[in-house]
Backbone as numpy.savetxt, mean C-alpha at the origin, in Angstrom:
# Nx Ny Nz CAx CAy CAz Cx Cy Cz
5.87 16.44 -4.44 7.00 16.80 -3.62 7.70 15.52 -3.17
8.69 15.52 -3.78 9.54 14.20 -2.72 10.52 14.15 -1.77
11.08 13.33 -1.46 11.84 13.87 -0.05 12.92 13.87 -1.00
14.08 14.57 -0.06 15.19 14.50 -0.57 15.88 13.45 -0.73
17.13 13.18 -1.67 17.56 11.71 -1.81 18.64 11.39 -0.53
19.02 12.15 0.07 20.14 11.84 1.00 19.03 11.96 2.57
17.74 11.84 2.59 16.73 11.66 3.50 17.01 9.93 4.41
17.13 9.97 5.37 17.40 8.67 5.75 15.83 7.92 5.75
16.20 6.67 5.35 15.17 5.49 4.75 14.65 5.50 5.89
14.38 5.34 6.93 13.83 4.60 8.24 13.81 6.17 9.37
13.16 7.05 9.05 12.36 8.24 9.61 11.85 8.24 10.77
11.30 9.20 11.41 10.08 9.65 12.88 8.83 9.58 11.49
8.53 9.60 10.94 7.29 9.57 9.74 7.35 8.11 9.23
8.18 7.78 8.94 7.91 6.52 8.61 7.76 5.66 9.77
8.00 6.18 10.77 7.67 4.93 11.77 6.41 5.27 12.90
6.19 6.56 12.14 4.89 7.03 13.15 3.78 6.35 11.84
3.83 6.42 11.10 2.96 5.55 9.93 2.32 4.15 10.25
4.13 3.46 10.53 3.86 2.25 10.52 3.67 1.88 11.89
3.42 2.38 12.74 2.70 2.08 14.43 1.10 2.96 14.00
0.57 3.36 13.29 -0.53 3.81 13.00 -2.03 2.79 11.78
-1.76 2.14 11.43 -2.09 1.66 10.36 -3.73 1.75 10.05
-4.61 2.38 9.56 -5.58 2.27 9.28 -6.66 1.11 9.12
-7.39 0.50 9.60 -8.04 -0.43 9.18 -7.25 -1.52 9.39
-6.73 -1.61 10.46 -6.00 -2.86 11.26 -6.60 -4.09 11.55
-8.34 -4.34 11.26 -8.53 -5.30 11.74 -9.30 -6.19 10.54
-9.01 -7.44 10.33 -9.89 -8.01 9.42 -10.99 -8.14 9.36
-11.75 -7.90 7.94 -13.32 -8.02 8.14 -13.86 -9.75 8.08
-14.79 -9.60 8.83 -16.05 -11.12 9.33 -16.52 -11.11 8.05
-16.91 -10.63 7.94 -18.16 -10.37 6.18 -17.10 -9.95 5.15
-16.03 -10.03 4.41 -15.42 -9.72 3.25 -15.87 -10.33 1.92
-15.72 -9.71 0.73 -16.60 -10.02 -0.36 -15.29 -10.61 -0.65
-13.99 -10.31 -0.56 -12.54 -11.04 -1.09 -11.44 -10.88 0.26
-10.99 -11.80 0.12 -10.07 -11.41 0.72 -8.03 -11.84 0.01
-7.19 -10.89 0.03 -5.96 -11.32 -0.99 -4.72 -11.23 0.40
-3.69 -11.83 -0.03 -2.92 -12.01 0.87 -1.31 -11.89 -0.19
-0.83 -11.26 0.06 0.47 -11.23 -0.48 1.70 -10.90 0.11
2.57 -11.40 -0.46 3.75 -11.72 0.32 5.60 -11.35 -0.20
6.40 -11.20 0.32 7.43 -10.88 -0.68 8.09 -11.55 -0.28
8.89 -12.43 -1.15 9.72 -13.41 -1.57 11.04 -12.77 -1.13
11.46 -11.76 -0.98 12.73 -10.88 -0.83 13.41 -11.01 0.81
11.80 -10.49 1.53 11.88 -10.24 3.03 10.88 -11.12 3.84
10.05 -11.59 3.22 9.09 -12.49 4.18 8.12 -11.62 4.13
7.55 -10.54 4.20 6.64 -9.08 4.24 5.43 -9.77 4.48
4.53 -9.74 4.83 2.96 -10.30 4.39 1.83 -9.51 5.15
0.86 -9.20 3.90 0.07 -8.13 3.75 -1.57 -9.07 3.74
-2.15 -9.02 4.16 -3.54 -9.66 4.01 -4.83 -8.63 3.97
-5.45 -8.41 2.67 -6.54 -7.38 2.99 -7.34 -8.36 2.62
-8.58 -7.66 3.25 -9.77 -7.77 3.50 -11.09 -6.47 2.85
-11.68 -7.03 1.79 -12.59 -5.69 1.39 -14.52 -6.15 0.98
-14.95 -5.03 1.34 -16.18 -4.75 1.02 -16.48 -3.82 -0.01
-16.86 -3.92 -1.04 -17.60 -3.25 -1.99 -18.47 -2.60 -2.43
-19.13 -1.72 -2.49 -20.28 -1.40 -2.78 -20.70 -0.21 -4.04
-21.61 -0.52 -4.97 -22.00 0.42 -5.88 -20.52 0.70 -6.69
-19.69 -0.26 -6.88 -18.21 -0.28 -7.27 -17.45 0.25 -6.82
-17.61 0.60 -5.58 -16.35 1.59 -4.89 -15.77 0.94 -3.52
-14.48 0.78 -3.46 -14.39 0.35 -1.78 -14.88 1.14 -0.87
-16.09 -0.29 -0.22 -16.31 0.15 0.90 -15.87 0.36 2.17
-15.26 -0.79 2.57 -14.63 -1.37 3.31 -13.13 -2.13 3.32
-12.73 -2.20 4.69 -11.09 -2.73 4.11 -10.57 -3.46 5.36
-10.16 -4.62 5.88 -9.41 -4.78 7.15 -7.99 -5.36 6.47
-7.31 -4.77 7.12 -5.51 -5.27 6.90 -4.94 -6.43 7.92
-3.98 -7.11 7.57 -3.11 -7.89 8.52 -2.01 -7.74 8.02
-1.30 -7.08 8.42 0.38 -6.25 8.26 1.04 -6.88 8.82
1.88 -7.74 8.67 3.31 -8.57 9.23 4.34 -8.00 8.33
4.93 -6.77 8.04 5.91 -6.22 7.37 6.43 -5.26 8.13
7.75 -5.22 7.36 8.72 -4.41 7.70 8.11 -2.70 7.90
9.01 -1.80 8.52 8.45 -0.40 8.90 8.90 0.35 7.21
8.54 -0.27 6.51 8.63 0.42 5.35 7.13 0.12 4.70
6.99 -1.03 4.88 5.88 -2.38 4.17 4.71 -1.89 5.45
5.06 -1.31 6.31 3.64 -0.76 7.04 3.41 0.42 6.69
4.36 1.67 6.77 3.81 2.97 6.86 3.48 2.73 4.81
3.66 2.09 3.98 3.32 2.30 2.85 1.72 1.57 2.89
1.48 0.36 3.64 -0.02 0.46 3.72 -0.53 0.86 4.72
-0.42 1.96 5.33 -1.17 2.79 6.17 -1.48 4.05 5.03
-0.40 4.24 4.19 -1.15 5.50 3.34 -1.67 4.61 2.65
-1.86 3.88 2.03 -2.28 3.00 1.20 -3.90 3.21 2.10
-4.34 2.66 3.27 -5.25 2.00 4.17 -6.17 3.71 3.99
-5.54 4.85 4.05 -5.31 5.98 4.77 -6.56 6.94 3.80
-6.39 6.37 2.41 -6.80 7.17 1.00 -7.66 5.80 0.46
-7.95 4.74 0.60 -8.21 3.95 -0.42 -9.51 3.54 -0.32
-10.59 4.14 0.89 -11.74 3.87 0.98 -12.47 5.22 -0.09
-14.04 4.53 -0.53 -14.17 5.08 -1.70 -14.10 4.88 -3.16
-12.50 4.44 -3.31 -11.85 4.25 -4.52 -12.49 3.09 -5.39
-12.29 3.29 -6.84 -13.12 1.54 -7.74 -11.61 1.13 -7.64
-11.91 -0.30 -8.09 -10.87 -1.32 -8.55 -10.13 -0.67 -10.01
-10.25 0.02 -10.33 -9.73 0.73 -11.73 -8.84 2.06 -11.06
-9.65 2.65 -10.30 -8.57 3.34 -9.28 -7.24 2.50 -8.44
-8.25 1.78 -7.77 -7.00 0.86 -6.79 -5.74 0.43 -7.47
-5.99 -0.39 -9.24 -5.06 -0.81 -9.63 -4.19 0.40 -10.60
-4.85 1.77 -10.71 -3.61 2.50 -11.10 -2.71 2.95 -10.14
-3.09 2.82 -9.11 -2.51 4.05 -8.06 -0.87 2.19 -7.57
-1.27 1.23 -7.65 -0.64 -0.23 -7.52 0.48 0.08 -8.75
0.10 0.28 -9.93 0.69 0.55 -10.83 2.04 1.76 -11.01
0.87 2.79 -10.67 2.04 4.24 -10.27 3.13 3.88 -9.24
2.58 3.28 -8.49 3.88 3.07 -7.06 4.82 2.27 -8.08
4.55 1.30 -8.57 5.45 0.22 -9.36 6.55 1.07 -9.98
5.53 1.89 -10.89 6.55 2.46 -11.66 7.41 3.79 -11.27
6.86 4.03 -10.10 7.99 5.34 -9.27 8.96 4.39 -8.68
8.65 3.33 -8.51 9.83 2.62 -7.64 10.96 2.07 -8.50
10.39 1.34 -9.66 11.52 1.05 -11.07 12.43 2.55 -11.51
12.06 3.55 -11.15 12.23 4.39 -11.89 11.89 4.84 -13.18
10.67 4.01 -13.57 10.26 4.37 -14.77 9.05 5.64 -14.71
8.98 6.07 -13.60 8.38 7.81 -13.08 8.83 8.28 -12.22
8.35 9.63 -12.00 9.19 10.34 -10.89 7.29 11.09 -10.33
6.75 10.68 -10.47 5.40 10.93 -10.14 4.69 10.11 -8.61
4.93 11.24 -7.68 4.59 10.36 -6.57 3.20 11.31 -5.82
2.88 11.90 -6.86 1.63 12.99 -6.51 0.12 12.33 -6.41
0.40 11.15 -7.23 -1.07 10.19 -7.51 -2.00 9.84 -6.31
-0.69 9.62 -5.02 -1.55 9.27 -3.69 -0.86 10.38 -2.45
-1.50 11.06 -1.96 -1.17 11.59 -0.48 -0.01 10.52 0.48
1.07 11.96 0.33 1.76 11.15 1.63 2.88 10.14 1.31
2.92 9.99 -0.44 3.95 8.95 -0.46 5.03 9.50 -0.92
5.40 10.72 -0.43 6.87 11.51 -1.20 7.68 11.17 0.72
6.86 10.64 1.29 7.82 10.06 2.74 8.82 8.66 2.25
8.08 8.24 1.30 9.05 7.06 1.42 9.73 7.04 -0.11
10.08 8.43 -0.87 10.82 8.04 -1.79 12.10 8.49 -1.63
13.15 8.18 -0.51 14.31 7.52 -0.37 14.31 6.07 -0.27
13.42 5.23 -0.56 13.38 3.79 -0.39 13.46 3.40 -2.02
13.34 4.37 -3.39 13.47 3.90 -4.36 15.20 3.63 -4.41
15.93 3.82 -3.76 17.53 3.84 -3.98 17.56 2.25 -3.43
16.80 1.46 -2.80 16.99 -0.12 -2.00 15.91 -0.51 -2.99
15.97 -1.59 -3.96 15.39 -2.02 -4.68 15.03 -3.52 -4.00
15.90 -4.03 -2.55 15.02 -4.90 -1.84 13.81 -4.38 -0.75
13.83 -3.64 -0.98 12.53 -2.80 0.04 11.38 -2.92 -1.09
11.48 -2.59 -2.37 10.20 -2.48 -3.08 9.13 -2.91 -3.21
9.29 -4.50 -2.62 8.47 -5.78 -2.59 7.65 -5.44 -1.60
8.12 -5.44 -0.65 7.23 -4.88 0.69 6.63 -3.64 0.67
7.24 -2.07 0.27 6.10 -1.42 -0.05 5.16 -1.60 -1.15
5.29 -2.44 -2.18 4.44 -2.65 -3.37 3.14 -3.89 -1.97
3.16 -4.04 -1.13 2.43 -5.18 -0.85 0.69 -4.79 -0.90
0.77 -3.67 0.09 -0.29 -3.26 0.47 -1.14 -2.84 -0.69
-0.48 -2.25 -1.53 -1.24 -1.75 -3.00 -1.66 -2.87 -3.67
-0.81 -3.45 -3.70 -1.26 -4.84 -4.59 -2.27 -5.50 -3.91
-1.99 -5.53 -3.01 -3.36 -6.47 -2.12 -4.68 -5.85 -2.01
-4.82 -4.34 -2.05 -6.14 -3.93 -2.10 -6.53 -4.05 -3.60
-5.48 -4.02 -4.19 -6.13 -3.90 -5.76 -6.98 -4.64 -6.39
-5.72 -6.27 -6.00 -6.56 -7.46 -6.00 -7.39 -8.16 -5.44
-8.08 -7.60 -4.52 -8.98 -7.79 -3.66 -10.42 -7.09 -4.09
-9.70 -5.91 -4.55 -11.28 -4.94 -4.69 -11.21 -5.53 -6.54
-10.66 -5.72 -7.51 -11.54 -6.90 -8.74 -11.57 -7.89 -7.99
-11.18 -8.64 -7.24 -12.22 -9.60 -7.01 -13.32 -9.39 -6.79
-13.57 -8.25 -5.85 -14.90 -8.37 -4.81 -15.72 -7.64 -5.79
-15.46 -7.40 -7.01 -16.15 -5.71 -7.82 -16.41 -6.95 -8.96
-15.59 -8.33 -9.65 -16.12 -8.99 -9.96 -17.47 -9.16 -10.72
């Protein structure tokens, strides 16, 4: 289900998201930790993960992004415990390619048909791509 296209970008959902964020605090003990950033807006995403038996265990975030670049890693934060690094990096992937427009598939993760009026601003993408990317690359590292 996605939102409609004439849905305004900057919502009561998108900003109840991004004052919510899951796993807000960095972990002491992390097996990796990835930090990424967007060149576009300044955005910067820092996870923090624990691993176990190949699945994320664990996760702490440091969110310095925009209210687009948060409520996308709060669903991100929200669904991603559990998941392997083979999960993490399709679901990194799917967002990529719903946001290029090269899918219209936003069913892969809970919750992200809130922010597809943000595929029409192709400088926003960087910042919601952050959070995905950063758990992805965090959990092969730590799965390694």
């Amino acid at each position: 289900m996605n939102a409609p296209p004439n849905a305004p970008l900057y919502n009561k959902d998108i900003l109840r998201l991004a004052a919510g964020i899951p796993h807000h605090q960095r972990l002491s003990d992390a097996q990796a930790s990835v930090e990424k950033r967007s060149p576009t807006c300044g955005s910067r995403i820092t996870a923090d993960v624990r691993m176990a038996d190949g699945r994320l265990a664990d996760m702490g975030l440091d969110v310095k992004a925009c209210a687009l670049g948060q409520a996308s890693a709060a669903l991100m934060a929200g669904h991603a415990i559990g998941l392997t690094a083979d999960e993490l990096a399709d679901a990194r992937d799917k967002l990529a390619a719903f946001l290029s427009g090269d899918s219209d598939d936003l069913d892969f993760w809970p919750g992200l048909a809130v922010l597809a009026p943000a595929r029409g601003y192709p400088a926003r993408h960087a910042s919601i791509r952050l959070g995905f990317e950063a758990i992805a690359e965090a959990a092969r590292q730590a799965d390694a």
